[in-house]
C-alpha positions as CSV (number, residue, x, y, z in Angstrom):
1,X,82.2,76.2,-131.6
2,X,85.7,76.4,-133.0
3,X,88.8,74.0,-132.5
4,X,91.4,75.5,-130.7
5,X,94.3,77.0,-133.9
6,X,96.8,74.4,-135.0
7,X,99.6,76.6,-136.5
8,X,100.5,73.6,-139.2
9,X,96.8,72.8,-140.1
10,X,97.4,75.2,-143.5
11,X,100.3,73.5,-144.8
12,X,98.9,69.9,-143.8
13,X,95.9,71.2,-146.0
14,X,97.5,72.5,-149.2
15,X,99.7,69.2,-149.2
16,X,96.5,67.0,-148.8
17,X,95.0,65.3,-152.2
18,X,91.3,64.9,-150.3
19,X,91.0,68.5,-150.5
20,X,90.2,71.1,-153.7
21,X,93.2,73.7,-154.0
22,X,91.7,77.0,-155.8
23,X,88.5,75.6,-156.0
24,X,87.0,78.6,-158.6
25,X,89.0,76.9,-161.1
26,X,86.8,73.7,-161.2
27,X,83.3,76.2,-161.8
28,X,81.0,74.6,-164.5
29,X,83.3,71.4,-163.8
30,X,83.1,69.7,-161.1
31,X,82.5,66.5,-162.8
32,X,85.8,66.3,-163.8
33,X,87.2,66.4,-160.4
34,X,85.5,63.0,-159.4
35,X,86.6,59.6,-160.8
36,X,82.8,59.3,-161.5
37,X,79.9,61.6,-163.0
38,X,77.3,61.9,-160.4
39,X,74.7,64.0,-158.7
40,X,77.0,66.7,-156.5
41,X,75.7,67.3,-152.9
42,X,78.0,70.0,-150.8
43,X,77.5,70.2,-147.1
44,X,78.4,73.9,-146.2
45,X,80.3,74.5,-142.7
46,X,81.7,70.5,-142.8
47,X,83.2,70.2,-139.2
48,X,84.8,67.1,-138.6
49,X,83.3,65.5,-141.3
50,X,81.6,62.7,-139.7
51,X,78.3,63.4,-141.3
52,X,79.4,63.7,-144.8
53,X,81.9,60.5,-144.6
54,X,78.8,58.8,-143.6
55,X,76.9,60.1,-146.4
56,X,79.3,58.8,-148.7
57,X,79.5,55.7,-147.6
58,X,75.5,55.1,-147.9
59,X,75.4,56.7,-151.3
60,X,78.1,55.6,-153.6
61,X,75.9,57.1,-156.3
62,X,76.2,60.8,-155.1
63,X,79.6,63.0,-155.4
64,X,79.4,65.0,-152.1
65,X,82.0,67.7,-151.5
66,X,82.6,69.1,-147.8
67,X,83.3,72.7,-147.4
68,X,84.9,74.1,-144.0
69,X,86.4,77.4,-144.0
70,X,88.6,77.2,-140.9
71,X,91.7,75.2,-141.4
72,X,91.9,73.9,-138.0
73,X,88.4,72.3,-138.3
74,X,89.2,70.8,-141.4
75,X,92.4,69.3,-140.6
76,X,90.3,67.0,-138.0
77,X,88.4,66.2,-140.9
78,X,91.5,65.3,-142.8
79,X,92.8,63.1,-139.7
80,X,89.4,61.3,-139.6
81,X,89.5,60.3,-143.2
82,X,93.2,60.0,-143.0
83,X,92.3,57.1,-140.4
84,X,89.7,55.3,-142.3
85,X,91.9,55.3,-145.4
86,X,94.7,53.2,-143.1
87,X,92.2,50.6,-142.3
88,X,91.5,50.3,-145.7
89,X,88.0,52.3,-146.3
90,X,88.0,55.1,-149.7
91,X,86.4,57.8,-150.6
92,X,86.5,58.0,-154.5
93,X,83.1,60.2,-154.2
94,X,84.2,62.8,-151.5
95,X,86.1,66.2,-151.7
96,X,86.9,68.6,-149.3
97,X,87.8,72.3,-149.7
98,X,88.1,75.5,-147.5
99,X,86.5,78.3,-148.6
100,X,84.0,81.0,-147.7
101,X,80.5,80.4,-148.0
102,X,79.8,83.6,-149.2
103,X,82.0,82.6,-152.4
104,X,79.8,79.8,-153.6
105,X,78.4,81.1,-156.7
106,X,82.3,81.9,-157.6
107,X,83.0,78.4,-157.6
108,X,79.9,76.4,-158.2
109,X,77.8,77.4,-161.7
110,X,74.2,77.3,-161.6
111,X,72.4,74.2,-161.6
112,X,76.1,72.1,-160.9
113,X,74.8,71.7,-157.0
114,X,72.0,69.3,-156.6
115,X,71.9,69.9,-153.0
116,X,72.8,71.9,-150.1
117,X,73.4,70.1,-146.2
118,X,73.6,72.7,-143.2
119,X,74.4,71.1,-140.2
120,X,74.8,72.6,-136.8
121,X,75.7,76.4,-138.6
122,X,77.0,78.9,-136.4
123,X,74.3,81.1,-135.3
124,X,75.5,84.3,-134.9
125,X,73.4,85.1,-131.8
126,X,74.3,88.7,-131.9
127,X,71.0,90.7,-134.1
128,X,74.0,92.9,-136.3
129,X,75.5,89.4,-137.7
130,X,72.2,88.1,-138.9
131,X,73.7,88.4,-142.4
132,X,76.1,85.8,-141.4
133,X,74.1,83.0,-140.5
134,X,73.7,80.0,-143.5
135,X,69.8,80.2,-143.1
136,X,69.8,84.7,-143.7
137,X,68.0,85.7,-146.8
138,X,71.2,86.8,-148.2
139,X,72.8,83.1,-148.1
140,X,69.5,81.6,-149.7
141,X,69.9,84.3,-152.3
142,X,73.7,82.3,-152.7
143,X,72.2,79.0,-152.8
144,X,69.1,80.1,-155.6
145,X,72.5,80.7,-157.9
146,X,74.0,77.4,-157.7
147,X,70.3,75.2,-157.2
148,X,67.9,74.8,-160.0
149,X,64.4,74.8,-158.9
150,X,63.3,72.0,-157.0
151,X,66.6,71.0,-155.9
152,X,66.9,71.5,-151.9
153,X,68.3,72.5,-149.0
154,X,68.3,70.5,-145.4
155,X,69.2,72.3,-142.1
156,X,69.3,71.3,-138.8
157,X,70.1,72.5,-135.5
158,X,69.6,73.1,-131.6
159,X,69.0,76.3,-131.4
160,X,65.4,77.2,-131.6
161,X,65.9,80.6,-131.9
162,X,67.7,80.5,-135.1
163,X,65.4,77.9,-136.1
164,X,62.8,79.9,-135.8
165,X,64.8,82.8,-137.8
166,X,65.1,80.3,-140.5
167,X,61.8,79.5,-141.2
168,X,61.0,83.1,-141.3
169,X,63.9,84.0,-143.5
170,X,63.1,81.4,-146.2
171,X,59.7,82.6,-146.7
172,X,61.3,86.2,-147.0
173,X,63.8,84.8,-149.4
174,X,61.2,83.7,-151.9
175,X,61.7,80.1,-151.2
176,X,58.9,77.6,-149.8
177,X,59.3,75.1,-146.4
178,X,59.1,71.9,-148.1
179,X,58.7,69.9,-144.8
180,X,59.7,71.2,-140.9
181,X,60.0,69.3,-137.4
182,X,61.1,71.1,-133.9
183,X,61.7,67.4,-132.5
184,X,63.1,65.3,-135.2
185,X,64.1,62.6,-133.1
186,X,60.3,62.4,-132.4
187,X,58.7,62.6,-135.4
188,X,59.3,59.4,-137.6
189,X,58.5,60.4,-140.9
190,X,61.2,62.9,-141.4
191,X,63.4,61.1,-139.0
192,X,63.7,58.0,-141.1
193,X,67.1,57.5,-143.0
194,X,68.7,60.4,-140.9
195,X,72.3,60.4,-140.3
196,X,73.6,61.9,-137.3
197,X,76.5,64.3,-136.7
198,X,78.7,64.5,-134.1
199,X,77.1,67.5,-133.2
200,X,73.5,66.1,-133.2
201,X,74.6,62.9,-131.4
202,X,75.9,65.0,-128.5
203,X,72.8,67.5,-128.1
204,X,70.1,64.9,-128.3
205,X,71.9,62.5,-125.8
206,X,71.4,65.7,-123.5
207,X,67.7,66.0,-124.1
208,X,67.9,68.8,-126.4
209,X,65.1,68.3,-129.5
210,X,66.6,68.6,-133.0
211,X,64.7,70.8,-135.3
212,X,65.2,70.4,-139.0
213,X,63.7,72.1,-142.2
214,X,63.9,71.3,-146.0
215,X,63.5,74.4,-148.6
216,X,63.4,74.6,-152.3
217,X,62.5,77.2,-154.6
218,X,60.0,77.0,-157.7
219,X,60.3,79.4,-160.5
């Protein structure tokens, strides 16, 4: 679901130091753009950033950079961090950027992501935009250019349909179901140490079952 347009969310953006301007130039570099050498994990399709802030605040130890490409979207991501930074929290392992998904492997090189997050995706209900869903063969063929082998990929979501999609497009893709639940909530070993989006948060207060997979890809 997108935000409603903010016609100054761009400019707010370009001006803001939490987020990556021309993010191609940092390819086979992203070290450099953290105050500390660490593992780099990317959550793809950010939203308000809850998930990721929370993510850095567990794991100090792991650079994790949030990528949103509508501006609107990612200027609320801007005002939550924005707020935490005035009570006095930072961030000195989390990045932002907007950019197309599609456009990964132009700005990370392979083997520079350690791991992929996809939370709550879009799903494209329509059968022609299958392409554009995170979890279609042709993304996972995205994320085998910027993952070595082992490394993986988390998803969740609500929508059983595209859940179901998923699992059948990562066997097509070449890559193997590490682990899979339909009710995560429900089933403790893969539940334990999960951290909750906004989105999540909201669907399971309503009953609806969280389904979540974990790929990777063996040469």
């Amino acid at each position: 679901m997108r935000l409603r347009n903010i016609p100054e969310a761009k400019d707010l953006i370009k001006e803001s130091s939490y987020v990556v301007q021309n993010p191609e130039k940092y390819r086979g570099g992203w070290s450099k753009a953290f105050s500390e050498v660490h593992p780099i994990h990317i959550e793809v399709g950010m939203g308000k950033g809850r998930f990721l802030m929370d993510m850095a605040r567990l794991h100090p130890e792991i650079n994790y950079i949030g990528i949103e490409m509508y501006d609107s979207v990612l200027l609320r991501a801007l005002q939550k961090r924005q707020e935490c930074e005035a009570e006095g929290e930072h961030f000195e392992n989390l990045l932002f950027m907007r950019a197309d998904a599609r456009f990964l492997p132009d700005i990370f090189e392979y083997g520079e992501v350690d791991r992929i997050y996809l939370n709550f995706s879009d799903p494209w209900p329509k059968a022609r935009h299958a392409k554009r869903r995170l979890t279609s063969r042709e993304f996972w063929a995205r994320y085998e250019k910027i993952l070595e082998p082992g490394h993986l990929v988390e998803f969740k979501t609500d929508n059983k349909e595209l859940f179901e999609f998923s699992l059948e497009e990562v066997r097509e893709a070449g890559w193997k179901t590490v682990d899979y639940t339909f009710d995560l909530h429900h089933e403790e070993r893969m539940n334990q140490g999960n951290v909750m989006t906004e989105y999540e948060e909201k669907f399971s207060s309503q009953g609806n079952p969280i389904c979540k997979l974990i790929a990777a890809r063996w040469e």
